[in-house]
C-alpha positions in Angstrom: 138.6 159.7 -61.9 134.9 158.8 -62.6 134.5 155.1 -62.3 131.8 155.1 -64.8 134.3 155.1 -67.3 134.7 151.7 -66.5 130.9 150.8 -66.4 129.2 148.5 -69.3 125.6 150.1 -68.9 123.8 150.0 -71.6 126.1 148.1 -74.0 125.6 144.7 -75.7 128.5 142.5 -75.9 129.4 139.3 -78.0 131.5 136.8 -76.3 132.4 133.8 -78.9 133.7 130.7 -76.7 131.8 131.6 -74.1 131.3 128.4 -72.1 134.3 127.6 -70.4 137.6 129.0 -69.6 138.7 132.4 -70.7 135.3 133.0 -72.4 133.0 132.6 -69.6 135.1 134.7 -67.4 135.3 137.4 -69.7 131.6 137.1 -70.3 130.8 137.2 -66.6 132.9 139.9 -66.1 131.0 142.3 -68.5 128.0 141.0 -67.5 128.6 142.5 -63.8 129.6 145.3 -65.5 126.3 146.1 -66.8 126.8 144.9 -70.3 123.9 143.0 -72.1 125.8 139.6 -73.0 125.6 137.7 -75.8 127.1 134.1 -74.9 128.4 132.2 -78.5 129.6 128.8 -78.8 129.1 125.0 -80.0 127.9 123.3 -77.2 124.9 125.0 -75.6 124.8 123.1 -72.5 127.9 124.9 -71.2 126.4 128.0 -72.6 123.7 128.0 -70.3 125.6 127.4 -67.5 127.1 130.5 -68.0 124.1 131.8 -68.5 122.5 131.2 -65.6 125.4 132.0 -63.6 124.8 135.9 -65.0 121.1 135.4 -64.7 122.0 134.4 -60.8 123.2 137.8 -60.2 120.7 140.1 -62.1 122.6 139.9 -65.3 120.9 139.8 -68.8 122.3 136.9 -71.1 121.2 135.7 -74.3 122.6 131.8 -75.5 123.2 131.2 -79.2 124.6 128.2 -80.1 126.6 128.5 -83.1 130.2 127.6 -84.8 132.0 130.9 -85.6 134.0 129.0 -88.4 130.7 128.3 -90.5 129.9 131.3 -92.6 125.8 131.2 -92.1 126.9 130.2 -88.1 128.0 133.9 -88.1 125.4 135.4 -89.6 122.9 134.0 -87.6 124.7 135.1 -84.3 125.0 138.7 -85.4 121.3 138.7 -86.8 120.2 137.1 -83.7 122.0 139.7 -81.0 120.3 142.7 -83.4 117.1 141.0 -83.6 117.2 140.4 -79.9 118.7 143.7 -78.9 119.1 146.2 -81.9 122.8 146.9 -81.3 126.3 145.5 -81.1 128.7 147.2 -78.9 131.6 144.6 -78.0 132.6 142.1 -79.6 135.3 139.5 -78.1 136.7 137.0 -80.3 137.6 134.4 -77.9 136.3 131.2 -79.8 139.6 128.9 -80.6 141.2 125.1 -80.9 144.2 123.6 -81.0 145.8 120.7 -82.3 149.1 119.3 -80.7 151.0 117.9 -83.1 154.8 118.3 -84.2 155.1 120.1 -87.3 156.6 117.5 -89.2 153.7 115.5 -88.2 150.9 118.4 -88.9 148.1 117.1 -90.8 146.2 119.3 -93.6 143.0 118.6 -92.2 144.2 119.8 -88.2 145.8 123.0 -90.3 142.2 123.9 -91.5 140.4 123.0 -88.5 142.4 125.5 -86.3 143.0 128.8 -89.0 139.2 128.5 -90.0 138.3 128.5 -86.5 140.8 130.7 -85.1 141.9 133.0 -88.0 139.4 132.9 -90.6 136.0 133.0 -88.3 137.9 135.6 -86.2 138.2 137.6 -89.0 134.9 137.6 -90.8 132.8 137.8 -87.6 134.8 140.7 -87.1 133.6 141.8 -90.5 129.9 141.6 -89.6 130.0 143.4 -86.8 132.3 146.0 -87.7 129.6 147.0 -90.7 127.3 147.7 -87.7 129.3 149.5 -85.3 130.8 151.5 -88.6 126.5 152.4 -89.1 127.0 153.6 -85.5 130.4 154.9 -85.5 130.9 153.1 -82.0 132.0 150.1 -81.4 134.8 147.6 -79.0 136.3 144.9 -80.6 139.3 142.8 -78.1 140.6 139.8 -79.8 142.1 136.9 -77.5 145.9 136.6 -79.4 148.4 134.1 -77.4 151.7 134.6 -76.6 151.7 132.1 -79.7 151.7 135.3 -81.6 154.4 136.6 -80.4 156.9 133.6 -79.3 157.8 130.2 -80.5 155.6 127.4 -78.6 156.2 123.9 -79.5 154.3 121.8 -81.7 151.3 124.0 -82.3 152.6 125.1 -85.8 148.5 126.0 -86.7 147.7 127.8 -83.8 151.2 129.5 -83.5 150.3 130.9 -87.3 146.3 131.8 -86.6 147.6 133.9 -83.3 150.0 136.0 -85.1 147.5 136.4 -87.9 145.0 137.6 -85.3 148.2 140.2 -84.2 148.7 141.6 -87.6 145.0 141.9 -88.3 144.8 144.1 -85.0 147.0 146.4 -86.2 145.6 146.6 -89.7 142.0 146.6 -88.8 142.7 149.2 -86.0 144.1 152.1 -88.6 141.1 151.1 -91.1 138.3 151.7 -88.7 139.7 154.3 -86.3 137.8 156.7 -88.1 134.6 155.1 -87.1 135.1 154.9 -83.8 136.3 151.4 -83.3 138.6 150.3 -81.1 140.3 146.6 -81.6 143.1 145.4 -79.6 144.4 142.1 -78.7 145.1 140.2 -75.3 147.6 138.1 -75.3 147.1 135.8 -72.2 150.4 133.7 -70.9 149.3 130.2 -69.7 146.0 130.4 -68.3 144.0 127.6 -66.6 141.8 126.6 -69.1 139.8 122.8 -70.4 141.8 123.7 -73.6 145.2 124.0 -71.5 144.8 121.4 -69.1 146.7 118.8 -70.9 149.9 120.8 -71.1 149.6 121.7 -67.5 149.2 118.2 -66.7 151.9 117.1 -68.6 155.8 117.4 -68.0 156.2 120.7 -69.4 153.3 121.8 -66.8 156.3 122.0 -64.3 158.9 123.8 -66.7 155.8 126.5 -67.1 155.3 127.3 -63.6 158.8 127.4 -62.5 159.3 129.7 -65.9 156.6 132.4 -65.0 157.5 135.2 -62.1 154.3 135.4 -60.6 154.4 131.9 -59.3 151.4 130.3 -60.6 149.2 129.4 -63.5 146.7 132.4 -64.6 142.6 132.1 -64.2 140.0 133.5 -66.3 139.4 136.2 -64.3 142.9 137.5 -64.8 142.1 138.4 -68.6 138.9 139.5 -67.6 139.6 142.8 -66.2 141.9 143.7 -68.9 138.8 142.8 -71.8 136.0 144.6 -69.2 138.7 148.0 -69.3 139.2 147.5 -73.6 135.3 147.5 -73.5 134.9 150.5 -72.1 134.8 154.3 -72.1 138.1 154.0 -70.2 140.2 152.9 -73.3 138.5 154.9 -75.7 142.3 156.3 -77.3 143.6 152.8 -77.0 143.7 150.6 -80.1 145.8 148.4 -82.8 147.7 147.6 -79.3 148.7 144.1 -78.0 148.3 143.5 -74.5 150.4 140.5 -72.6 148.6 139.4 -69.5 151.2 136.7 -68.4 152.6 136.8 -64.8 155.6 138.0 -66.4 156.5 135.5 -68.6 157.5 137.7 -71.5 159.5 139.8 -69.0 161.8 136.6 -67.5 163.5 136.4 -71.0 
């Protein structure tokens, strides 16, 4: 096999949530790759620590600060990127919250912080990049699902929804844009060692979740990386509308 199937030269990536966890793995993992990286989030500061950890090794990375939820927040990142580069290749919609709260308990205003964040941004950033790539007939689009979307978890009735949203729109979006050239599929990372998970691994059920997964441990970044760095490139170019469960075998125990 020709590795350059798996190579990012030339291409220009999005990565939404790109300052800690999941995001700045995936990020520096395309970046090495050879992709052209567009680092997207709210707080800038851990944006340009990524940054400058893909400037370390030769990579190119451009920092926009921005709230994918907010309708002109997205339309500034996408102008910015074509402004700044003249093409979109990748995008990875990694950008998320979550509010812990029983669902009795759930309050309106937590509901509509996590879907317009998680669902709703997901999907129209989606939106304006797909009309580019459709311009170009090209384009990569990886969404980062949960095993939310496809399990019961407790007490994140918000996120648990968004998730399976994102799922359903992966499978819709892929049969609409196939004839363009797109390719959209999901991860669906098990419990990965995140700032945003760190409270459930801390707490009692941080025990119950590493007894309960095969592989024996919690998952890192860099464990979804690979899989989004493969759904980017030439490799999986008659892969989509698929859902991908990187979990240590969680699914699998039952």
């Amino acid at each position: 096999m020709n590795l350059e199937r798996f190579s990012l030269k030339d291409r220009v990536a999005i990565v939404t949530g790109a300052g800690t966890g999941i995001g700045k793995g995936i990020a520096t993992a395309m970046a090495e790759s050879g992709a052209r990286v567009v680092l997207a989030g709210r707080t800038r500061s851990r944006l340009e620590e990524t940054g400058e950890t893909i400037r370390a090794f030769g990579g190119e990375a451009l920092v926009v600060d921005t709230d994918v939820s907010d309708r002109a927040g997205r339309a500034y990142l996408v102008a910015t990127t074509l402004e700044t580069w003249n093409q979109i290749d990748i995008l990875v919609n990694n950008a998320g919250v979550n509010v812990r709260t029983p669902p009795e308990d759930y309050r309106e205003e937590d509901w509509d912080q996590v879907v317009d964040t998680n669902l709703k941004g997901t999907f129209f950033l989606t939106q304006l990049a797909a009309r580019h790539m459709i311009k170009r007939n090209y384009g990569k689009i990886i969404q980062i699902a949960s095993l939310a979307a496809i399990t019961g978890i407790p007490h994140i009735p918000a996120y648990t929804a968004a998730k399976g949203g994102i799922a359903s729109m992966t499978y819709q979006l892929a049969i609409d844009w196939a004839p363009y050239n797109i390719n959209i599929n999901s991860i669906c990372p098990g419990y990965i060692r995140t700032p945003l998970t760190r409270p459930v691994e801390e707490s009692d059920r941080g025990a119950y979740i590493l007894n309960r997964v095969p592989a024996g441990r919690w998952g890192e970044p860099e464990d979804i990386a690979g899989t989004a760095v493969f759904l980017a490139s030439p490799a999986s170019d008659f892969l989509t509308g698929q859902l991908i469960v990187v979990d240590g075998g969680w699914m699998a125990g039952g």
